[in-house]
The first five atom37 places (N, CA, C, CB, O) and aatype in JSON, in Angstrom:
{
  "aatype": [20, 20, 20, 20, 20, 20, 20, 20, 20, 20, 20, 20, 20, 20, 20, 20, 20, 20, 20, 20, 20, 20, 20, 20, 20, 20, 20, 20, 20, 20, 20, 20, 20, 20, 20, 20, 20, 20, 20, 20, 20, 20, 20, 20, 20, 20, 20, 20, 20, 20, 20, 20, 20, 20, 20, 20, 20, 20, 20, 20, 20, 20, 20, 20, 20, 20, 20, 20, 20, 20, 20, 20, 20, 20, 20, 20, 20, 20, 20, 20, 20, 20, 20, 20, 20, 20, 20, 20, 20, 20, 20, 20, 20, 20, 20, 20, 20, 20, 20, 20, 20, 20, 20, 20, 20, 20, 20, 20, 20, 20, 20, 20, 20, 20, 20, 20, 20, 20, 20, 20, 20, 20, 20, 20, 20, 20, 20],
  "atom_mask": [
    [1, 1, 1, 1, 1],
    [1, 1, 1, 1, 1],
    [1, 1, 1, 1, 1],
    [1, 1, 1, 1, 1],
    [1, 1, 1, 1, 1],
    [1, 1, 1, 1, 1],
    [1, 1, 1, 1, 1],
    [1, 1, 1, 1, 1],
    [1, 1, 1, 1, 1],
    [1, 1, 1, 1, 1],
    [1, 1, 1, 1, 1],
    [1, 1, 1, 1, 1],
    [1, 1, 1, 1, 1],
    [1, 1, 1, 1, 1],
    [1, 1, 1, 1, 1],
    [1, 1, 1, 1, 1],
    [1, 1, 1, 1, 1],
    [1, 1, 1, 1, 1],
    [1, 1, 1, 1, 1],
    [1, 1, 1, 1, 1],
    [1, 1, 1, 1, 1],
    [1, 1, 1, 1, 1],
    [1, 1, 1, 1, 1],
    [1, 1, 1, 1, 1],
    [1, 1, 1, 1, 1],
    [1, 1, 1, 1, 1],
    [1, 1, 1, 1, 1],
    [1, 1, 1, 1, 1],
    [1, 1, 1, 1, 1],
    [1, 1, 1, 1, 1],
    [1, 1, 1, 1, 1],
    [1, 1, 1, 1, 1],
    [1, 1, 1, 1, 1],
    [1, 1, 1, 1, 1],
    [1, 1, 1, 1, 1],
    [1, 1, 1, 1, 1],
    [1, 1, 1, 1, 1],
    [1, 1, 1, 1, 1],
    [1, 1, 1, 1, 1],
    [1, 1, 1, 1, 1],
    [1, 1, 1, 1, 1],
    [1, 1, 1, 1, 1],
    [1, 1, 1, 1, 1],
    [1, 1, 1, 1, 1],
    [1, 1, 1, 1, 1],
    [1, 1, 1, 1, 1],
    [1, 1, 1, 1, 1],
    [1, 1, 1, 1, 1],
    [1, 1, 1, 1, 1],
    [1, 1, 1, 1, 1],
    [1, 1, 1, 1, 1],
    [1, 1, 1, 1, 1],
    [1, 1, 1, 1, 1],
    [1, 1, 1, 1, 1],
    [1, 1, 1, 1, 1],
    [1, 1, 1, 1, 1],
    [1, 1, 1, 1, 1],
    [1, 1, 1, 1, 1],
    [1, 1, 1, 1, 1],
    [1, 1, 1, 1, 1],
    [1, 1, 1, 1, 1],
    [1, 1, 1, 1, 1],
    [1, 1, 1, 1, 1],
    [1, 1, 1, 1, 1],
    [1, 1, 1, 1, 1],
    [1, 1, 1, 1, 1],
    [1, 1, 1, 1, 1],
    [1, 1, 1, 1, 1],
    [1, 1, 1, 1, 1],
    [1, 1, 1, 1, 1],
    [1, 1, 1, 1, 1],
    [1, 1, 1, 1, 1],
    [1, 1, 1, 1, 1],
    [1, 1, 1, 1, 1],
    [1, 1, 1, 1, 1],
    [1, 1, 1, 1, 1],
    [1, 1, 1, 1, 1],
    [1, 1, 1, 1, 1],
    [1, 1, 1, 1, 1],
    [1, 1, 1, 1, 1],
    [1, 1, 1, 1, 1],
    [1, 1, 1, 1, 1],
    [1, 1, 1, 1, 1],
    [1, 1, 1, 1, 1],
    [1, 1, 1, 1, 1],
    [1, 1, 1, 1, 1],
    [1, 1, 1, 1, 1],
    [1, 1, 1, 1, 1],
    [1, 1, 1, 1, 1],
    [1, 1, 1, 1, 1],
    [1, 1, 1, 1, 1],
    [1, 1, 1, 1, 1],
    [1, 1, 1, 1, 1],
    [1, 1, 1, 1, 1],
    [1, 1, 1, 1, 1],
    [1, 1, 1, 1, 1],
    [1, 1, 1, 1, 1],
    [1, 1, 1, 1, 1],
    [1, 1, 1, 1, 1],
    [1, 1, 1, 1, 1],
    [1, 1, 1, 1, 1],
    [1, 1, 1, 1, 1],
    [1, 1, 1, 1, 1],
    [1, 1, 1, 1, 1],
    [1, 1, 1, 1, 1],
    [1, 1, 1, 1, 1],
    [1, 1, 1, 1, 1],
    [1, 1, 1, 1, 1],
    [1, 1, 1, 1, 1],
    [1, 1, 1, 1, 1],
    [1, 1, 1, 1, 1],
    [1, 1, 1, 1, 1],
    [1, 1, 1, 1, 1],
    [1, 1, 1, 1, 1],
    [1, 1, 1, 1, 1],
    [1, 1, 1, 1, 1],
    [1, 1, 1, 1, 1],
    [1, 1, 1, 1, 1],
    [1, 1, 1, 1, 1],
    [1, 1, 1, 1, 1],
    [1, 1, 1, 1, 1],
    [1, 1, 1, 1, 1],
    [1, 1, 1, 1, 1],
    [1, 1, 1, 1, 1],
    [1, 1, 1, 1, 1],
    [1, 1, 1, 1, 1],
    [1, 1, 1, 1, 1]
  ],
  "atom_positions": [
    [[-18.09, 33.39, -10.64], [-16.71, 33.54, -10.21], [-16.41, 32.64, -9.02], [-16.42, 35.0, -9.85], [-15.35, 32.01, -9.02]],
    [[-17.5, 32.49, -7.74], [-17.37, 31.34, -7.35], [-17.2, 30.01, -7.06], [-17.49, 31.38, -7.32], [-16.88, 29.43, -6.02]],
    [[-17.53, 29.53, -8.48], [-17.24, 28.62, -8.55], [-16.08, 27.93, -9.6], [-18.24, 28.34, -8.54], [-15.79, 26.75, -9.83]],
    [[-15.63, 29.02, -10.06], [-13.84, 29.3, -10.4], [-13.01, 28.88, -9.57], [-13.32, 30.72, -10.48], [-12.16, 28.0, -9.69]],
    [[-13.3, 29.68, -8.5], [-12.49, 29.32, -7.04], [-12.44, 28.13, -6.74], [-12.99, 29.85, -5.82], [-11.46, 27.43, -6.47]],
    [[-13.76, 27.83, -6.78], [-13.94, 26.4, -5.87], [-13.07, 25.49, -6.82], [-15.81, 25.7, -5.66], [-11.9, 25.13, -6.66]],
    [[-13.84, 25.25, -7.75], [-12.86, 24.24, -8.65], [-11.7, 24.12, -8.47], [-12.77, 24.44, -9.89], [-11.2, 23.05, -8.14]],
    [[-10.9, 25.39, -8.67], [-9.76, 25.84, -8.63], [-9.4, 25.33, -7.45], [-9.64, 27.15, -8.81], [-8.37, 24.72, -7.75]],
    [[-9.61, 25.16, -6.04], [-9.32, 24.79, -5.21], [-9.55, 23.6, -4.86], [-9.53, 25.39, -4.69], [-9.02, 23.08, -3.88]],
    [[-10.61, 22.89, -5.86], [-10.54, 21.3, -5.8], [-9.69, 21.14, -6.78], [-11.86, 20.42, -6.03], [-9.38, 22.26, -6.38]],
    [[-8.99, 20.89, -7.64], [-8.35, 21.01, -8.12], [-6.81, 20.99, -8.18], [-8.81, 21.5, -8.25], [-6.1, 20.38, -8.98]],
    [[-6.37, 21.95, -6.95], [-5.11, 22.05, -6.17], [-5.28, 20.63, -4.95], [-5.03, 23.85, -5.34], [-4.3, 19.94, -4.64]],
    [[-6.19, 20.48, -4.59], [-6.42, 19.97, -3.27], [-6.03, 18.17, -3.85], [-8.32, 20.44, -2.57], [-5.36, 17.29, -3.32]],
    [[-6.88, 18.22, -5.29], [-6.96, 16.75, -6.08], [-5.52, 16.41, -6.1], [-7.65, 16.76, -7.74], [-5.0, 15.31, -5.92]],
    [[-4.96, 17.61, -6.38], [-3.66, 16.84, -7.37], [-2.3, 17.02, -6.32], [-3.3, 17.89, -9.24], [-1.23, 16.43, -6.52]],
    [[-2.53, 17.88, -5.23], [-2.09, 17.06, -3.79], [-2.46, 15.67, -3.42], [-2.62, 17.75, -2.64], [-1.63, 14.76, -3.32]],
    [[-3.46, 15.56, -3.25], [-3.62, 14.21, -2.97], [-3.58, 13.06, -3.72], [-4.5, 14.13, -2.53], [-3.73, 11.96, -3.18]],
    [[-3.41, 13.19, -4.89], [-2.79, 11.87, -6.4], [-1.42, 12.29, -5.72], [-3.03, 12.35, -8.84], [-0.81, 11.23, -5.57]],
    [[-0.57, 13.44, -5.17], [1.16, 13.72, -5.53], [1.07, 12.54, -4.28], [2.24, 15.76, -5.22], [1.91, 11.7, -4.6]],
    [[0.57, 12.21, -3.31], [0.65, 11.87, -2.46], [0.43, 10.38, -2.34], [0.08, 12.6, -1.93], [0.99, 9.6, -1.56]],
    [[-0.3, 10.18, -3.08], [-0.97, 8.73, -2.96], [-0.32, 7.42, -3.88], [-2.56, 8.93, -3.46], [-0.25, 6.23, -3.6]],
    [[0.07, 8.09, -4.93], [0.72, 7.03, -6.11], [2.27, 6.69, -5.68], [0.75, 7.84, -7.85], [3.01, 7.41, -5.01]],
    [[2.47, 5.74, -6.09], [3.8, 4.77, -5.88], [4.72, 6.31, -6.69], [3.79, 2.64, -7.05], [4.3, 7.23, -7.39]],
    [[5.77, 6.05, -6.3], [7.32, 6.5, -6.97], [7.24, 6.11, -8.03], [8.67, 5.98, -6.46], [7.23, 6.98, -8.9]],
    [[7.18, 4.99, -8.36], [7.57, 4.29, -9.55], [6.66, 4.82, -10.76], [7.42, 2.69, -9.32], [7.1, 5.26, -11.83]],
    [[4.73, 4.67, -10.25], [4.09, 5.58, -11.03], [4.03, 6.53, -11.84], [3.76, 5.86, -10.71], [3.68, 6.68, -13.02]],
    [[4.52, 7.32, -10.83], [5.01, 9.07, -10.83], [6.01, 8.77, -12.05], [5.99, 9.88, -9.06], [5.78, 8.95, -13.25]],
    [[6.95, 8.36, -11.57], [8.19, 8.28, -12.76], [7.97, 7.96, -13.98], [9.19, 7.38, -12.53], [8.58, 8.45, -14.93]],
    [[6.56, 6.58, -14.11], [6.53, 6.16, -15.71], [5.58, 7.01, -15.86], [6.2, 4.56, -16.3], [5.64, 7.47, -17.0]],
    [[4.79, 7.42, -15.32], [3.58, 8.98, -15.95], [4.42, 10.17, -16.46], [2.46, 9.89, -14.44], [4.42, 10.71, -17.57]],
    [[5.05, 10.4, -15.48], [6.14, 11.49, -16.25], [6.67, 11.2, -16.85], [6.99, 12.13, -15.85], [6.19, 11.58, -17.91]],
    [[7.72, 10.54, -17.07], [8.5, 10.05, -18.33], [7.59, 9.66, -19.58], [9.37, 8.76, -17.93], [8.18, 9.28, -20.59]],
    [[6.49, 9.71, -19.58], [5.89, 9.34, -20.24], [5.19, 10.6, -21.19], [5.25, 8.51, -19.52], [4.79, 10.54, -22.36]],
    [[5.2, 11.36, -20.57], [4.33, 12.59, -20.52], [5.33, 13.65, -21.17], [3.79, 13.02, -18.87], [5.1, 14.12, -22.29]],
    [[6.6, 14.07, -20.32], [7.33, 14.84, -20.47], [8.97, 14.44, -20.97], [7.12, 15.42, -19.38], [9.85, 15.21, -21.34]],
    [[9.02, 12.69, -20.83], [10.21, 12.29, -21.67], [11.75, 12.32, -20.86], [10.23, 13.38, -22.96], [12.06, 13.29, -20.18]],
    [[12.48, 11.35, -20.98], [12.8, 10.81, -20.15], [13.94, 11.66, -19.96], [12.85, 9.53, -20.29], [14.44, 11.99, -18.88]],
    [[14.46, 12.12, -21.65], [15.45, 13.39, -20.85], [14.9, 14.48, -20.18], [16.31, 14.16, -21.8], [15.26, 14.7, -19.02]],
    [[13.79, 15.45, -20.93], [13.31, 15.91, -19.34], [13.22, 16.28, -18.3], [13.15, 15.76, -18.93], [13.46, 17.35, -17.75]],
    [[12.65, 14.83, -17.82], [12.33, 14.38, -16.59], [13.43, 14.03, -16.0], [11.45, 13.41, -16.56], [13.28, 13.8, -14.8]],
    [[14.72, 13.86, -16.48], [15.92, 13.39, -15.97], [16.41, 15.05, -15.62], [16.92, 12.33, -17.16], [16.92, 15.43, -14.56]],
    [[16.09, 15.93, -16.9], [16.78, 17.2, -16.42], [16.63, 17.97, -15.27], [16.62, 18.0, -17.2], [17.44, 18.72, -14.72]],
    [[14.69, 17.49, -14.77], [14.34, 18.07, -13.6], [14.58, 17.93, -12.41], [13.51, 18.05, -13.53], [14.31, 18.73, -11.51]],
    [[15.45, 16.24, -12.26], [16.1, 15.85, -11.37], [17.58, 15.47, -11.31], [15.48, 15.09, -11.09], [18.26, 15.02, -10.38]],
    [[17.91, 15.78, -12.65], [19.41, 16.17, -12.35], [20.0, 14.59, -12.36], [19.67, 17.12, -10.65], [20.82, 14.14, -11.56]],
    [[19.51, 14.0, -13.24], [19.96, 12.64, -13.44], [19.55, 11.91, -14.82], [19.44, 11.86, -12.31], [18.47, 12.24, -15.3]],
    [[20.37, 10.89, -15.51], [19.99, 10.64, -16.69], [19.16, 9.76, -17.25], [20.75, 10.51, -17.13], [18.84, 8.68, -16.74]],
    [[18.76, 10.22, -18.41], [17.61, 9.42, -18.54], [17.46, 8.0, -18.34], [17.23, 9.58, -19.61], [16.35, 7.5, -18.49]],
    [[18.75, 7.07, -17.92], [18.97, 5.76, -18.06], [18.46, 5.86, -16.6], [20.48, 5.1, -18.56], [17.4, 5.25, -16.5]],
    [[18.83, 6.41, -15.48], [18.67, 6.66, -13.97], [16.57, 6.37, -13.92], [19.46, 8.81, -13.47], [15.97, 5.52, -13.27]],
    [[15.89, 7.6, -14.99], [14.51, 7.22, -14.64], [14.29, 6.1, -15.4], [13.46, 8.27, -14.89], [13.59, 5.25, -14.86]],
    [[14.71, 5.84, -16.57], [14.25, 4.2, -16.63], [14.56, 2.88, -16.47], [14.02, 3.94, -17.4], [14.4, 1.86, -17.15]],
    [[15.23, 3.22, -15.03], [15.62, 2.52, -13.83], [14.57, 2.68, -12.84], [16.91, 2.99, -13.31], [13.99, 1.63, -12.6]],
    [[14.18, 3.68, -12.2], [13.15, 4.14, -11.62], [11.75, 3.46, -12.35], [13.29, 5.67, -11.69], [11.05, 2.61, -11.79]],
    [[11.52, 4.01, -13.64], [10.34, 3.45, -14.19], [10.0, 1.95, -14.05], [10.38, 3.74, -15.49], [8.83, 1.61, -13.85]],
    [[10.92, 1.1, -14.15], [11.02, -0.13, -14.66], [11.17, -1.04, -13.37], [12.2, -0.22, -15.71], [11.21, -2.27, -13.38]],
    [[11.27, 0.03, -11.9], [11.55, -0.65, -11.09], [12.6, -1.0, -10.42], [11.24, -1.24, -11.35], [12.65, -1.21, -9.21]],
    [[13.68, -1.07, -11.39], [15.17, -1.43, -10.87], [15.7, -0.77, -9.81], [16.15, -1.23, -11.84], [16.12, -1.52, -8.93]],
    [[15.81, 0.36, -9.62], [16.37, 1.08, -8.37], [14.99, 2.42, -8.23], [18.34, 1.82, -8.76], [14.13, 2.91, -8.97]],
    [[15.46, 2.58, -6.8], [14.65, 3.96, -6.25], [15.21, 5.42, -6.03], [14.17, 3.68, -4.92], [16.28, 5.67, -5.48]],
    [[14.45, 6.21, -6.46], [15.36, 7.43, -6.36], [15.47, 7.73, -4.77], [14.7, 8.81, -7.24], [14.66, 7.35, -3.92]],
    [[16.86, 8.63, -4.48], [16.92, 9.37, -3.73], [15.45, 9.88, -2.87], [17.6, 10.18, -4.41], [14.27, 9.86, -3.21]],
    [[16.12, 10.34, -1.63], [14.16, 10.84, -0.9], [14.82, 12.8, -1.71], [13.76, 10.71, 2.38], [14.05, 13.75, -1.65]],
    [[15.54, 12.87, -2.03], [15.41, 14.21, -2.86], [15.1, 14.42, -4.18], [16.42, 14.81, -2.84], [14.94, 15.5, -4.74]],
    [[15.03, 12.99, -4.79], [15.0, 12.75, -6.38], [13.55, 12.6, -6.02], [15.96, 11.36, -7.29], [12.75, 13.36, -6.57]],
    [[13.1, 11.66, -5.14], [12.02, 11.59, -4.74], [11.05, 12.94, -4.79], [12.26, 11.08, -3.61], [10.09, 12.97, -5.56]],
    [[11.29, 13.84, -4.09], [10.74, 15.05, -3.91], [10.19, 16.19, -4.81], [11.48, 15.47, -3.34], [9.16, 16.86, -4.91]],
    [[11.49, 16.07, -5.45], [11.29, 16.72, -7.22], [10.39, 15.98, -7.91], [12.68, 16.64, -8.29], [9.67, 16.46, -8.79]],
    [[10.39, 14.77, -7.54], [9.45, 13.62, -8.81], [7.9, 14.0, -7.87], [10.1, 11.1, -8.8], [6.85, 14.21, -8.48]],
    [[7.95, 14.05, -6.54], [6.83, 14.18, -6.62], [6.21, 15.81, -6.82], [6.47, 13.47, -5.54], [5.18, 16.01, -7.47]],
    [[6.78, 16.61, -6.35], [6.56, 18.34, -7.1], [6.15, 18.34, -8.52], [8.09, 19.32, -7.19], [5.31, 19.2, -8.8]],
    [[6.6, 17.46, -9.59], [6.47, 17.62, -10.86], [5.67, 16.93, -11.18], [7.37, 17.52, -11.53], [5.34, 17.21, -12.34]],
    [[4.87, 15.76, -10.6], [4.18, 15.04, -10.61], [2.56, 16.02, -9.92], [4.96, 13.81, -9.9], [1.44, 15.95, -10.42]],
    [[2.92, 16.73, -8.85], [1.83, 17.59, -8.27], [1.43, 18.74, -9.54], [2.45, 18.39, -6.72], [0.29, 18.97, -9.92]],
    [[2.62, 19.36, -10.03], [2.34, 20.14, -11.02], [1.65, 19.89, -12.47], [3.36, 20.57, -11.15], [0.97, 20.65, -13.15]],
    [[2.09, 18.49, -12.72], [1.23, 17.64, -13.81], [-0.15, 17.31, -13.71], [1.75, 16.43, -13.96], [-0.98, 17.49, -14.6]],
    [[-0.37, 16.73, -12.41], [-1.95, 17.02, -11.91], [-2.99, 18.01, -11.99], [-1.98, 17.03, -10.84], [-4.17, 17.84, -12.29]],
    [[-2.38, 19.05, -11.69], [-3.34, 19.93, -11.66], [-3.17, 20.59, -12.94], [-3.32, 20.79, -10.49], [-3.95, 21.5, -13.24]],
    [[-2.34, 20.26, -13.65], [-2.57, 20.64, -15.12], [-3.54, 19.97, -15.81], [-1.45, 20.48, -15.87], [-4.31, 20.33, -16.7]],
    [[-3.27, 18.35, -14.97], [-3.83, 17.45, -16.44], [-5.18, 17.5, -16.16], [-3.32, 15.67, -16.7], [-5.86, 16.77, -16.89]],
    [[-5.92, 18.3, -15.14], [-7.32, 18.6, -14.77], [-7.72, 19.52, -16.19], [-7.47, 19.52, -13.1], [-8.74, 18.91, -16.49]],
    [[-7.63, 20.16, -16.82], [-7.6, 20.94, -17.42], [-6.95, 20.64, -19.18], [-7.02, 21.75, -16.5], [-7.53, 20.75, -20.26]],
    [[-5.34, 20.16, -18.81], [-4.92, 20.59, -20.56], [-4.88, 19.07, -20.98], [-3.03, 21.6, -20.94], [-5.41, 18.3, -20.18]],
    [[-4.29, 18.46, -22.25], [-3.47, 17.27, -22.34], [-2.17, 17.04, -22.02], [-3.47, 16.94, -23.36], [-1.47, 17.86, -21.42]],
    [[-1.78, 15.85, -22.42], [-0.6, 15.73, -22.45], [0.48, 16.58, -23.6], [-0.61, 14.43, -22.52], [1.5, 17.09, -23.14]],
    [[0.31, 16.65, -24.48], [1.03, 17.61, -25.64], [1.44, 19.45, -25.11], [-0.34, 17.67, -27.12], [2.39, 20.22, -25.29]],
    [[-0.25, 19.51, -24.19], [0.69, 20.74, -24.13], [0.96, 20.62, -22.58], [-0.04, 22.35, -24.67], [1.69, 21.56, -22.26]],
    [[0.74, 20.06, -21.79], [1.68, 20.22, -20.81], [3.0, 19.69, -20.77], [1.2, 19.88, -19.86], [3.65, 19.9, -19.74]],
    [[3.59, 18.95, -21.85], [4.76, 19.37, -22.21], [5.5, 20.1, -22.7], [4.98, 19.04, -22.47], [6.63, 20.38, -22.3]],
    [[4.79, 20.59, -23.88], [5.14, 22.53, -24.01], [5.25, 23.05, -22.9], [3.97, 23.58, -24.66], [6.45, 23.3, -22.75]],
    [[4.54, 23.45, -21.8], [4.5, 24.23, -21.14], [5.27, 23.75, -19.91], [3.31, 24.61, -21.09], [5.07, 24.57, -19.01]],
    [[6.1, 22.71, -19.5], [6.93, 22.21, -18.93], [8.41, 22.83, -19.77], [6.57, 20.71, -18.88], [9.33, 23.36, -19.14]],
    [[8.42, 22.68, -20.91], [9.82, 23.12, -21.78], [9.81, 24.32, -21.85], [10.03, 22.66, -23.21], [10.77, 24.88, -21.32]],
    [[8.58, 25.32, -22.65], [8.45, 26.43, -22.99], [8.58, 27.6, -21.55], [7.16, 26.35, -23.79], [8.13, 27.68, -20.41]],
    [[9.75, 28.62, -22.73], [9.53, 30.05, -21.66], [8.62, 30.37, -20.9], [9.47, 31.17, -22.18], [7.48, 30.19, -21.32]],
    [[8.79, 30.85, -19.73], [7.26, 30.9, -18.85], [7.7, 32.71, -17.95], [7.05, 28.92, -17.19], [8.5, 32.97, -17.05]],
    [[6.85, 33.52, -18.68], [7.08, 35.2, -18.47], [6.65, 35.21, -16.76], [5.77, 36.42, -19.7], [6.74, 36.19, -16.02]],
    [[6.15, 33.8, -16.39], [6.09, 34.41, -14.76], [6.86, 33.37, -13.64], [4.24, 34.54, -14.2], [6.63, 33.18, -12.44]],
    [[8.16, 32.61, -14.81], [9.26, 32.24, -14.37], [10.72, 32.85, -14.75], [9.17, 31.09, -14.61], [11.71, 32.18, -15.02]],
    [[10.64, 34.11, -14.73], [11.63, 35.22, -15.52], [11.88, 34.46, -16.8], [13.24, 35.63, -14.68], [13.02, 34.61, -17.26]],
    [[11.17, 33.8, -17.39], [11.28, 33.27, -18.91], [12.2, 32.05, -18.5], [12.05, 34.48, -20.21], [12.94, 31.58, -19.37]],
    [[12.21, 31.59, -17.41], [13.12, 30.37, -17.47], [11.78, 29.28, -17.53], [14.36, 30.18, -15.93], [10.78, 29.84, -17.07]],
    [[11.42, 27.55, -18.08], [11.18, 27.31, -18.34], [10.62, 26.08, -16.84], [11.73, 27.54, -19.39], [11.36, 25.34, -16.2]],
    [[9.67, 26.2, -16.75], [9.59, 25.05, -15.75], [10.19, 24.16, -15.35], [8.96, 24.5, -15.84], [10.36, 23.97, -14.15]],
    [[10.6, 23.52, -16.14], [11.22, 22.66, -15.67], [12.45, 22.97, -15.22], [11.22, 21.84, -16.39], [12.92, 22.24, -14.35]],
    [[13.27, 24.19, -15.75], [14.41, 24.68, -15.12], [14.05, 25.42, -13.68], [15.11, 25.65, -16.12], [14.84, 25.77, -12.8]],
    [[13.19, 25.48, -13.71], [12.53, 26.14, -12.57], [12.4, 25.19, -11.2], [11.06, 26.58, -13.08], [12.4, 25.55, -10.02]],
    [[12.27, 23.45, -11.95], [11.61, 22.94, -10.77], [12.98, 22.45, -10.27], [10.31, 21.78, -10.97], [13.14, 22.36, -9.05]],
    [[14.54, 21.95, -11.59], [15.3, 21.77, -10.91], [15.89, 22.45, -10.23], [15.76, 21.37, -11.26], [16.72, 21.89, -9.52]],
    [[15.78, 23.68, -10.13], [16.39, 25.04, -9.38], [15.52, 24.75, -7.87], [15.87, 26.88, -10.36], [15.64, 25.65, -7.04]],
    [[14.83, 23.77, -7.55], [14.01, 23.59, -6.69], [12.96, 25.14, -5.99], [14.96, 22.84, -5.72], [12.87, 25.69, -4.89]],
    [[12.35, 25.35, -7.37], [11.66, 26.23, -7.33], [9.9, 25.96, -7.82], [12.47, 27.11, -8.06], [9.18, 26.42, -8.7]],
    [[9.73, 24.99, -6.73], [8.36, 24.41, -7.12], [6.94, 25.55, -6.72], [8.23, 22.82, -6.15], [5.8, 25.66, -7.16]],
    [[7.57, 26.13, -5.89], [6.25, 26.61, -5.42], [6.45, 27.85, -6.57], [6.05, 27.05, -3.52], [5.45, 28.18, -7.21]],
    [[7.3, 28.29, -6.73], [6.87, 29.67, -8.16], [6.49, 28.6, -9.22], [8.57, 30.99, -8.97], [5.93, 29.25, -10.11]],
    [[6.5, 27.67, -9.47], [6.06, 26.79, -10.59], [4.86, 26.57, -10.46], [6.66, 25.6, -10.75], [4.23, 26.81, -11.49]],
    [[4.27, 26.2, -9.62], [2.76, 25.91, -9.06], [2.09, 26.93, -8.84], [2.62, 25.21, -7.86], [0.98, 26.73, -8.34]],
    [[2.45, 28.14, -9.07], [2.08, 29.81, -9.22], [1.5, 29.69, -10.62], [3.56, 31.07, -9.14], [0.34, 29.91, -10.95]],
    [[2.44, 29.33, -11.32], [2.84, 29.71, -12.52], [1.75, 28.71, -12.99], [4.46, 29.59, -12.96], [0.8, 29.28, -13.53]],
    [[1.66, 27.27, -12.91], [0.63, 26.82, -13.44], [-0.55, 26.62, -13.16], [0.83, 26.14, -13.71], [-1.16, 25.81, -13.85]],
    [[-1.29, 27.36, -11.99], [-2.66, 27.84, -11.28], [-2.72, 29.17, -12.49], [-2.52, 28.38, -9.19], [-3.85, 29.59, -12.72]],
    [[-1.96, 29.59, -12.97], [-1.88, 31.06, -13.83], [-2.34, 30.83, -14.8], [-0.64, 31.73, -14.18], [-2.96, 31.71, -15.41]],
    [[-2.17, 29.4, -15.34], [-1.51, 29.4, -16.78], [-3.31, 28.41, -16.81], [0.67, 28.41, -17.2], [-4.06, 28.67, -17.76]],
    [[-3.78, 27.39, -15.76], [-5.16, 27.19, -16.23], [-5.93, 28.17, -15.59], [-5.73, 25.82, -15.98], [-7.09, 27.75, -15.59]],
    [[-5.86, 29.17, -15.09], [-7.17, 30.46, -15.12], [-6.77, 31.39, -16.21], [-7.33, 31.54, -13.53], [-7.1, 32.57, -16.1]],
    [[-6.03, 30.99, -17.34], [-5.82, 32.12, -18.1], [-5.02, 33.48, -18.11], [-6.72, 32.37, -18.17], [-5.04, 34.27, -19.05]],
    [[-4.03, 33.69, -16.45], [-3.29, 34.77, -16.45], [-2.17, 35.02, -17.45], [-2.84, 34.81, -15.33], [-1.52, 36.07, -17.39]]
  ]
}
């Protein structure tokens, strides 16, 4: 069980420090990539033409578009320790019973990252 934890806490600690370390631009073509550009546009409240603007370089988001990109980008991390890409896009779209069934990603644009990052520490220990 100890070393549940630990992991678990390298783990959180890892994918802080990737949210932290990679370019904007990164972040944006990993996600969009991952979770699709509408999405990823829905989580920040902008259209998909906006991130592949972002992706491609052309313009920079907002330091609040910013923020969300990197939250969702932290939350992808510490997933992608664990699942693939296929289902952590399910589980970015799909109902989530310990986000009152609202769906992550509605969750993260509601700027509700930290119940999201609950929710997916939950979701790789199996709660």
């Amino acid at each position: 069980m100890t070393n549940l934890i630990h992991t678990g806490n390298k783990a959180r600690t890892s994918s802080h420090n990737r949210s932290t370390q990679i370019s904007i631009q990164d972040i944006s073509g990993t996600l969009a990539g991952v979770l699709g550009r509408q999405l990823l546009g829905s989580i920040v409240d902008k259209s998909p033409r906006s991130v592949l603007r972002w992706v491609n370089g052309e313009t920079t988001p907002t330091s609040e578009d910013e923020r969300r990109l990197r939250n969702a980008y932290q939350v992808y991390a510490l997933l992608s320790s664990e699942e693939g890409d296929h289902t952590i896009r399910a589980w970015f779209m799909g109902m989530n019973p310990q986000l009152e069934d609202h769906s992550p990603a509605e969750a993260l644009a509601e700027d509700r990252a930290r119940d999201v990052m609950v929710a997916a520490r939950a979701f790789i220990n199996g709660a």
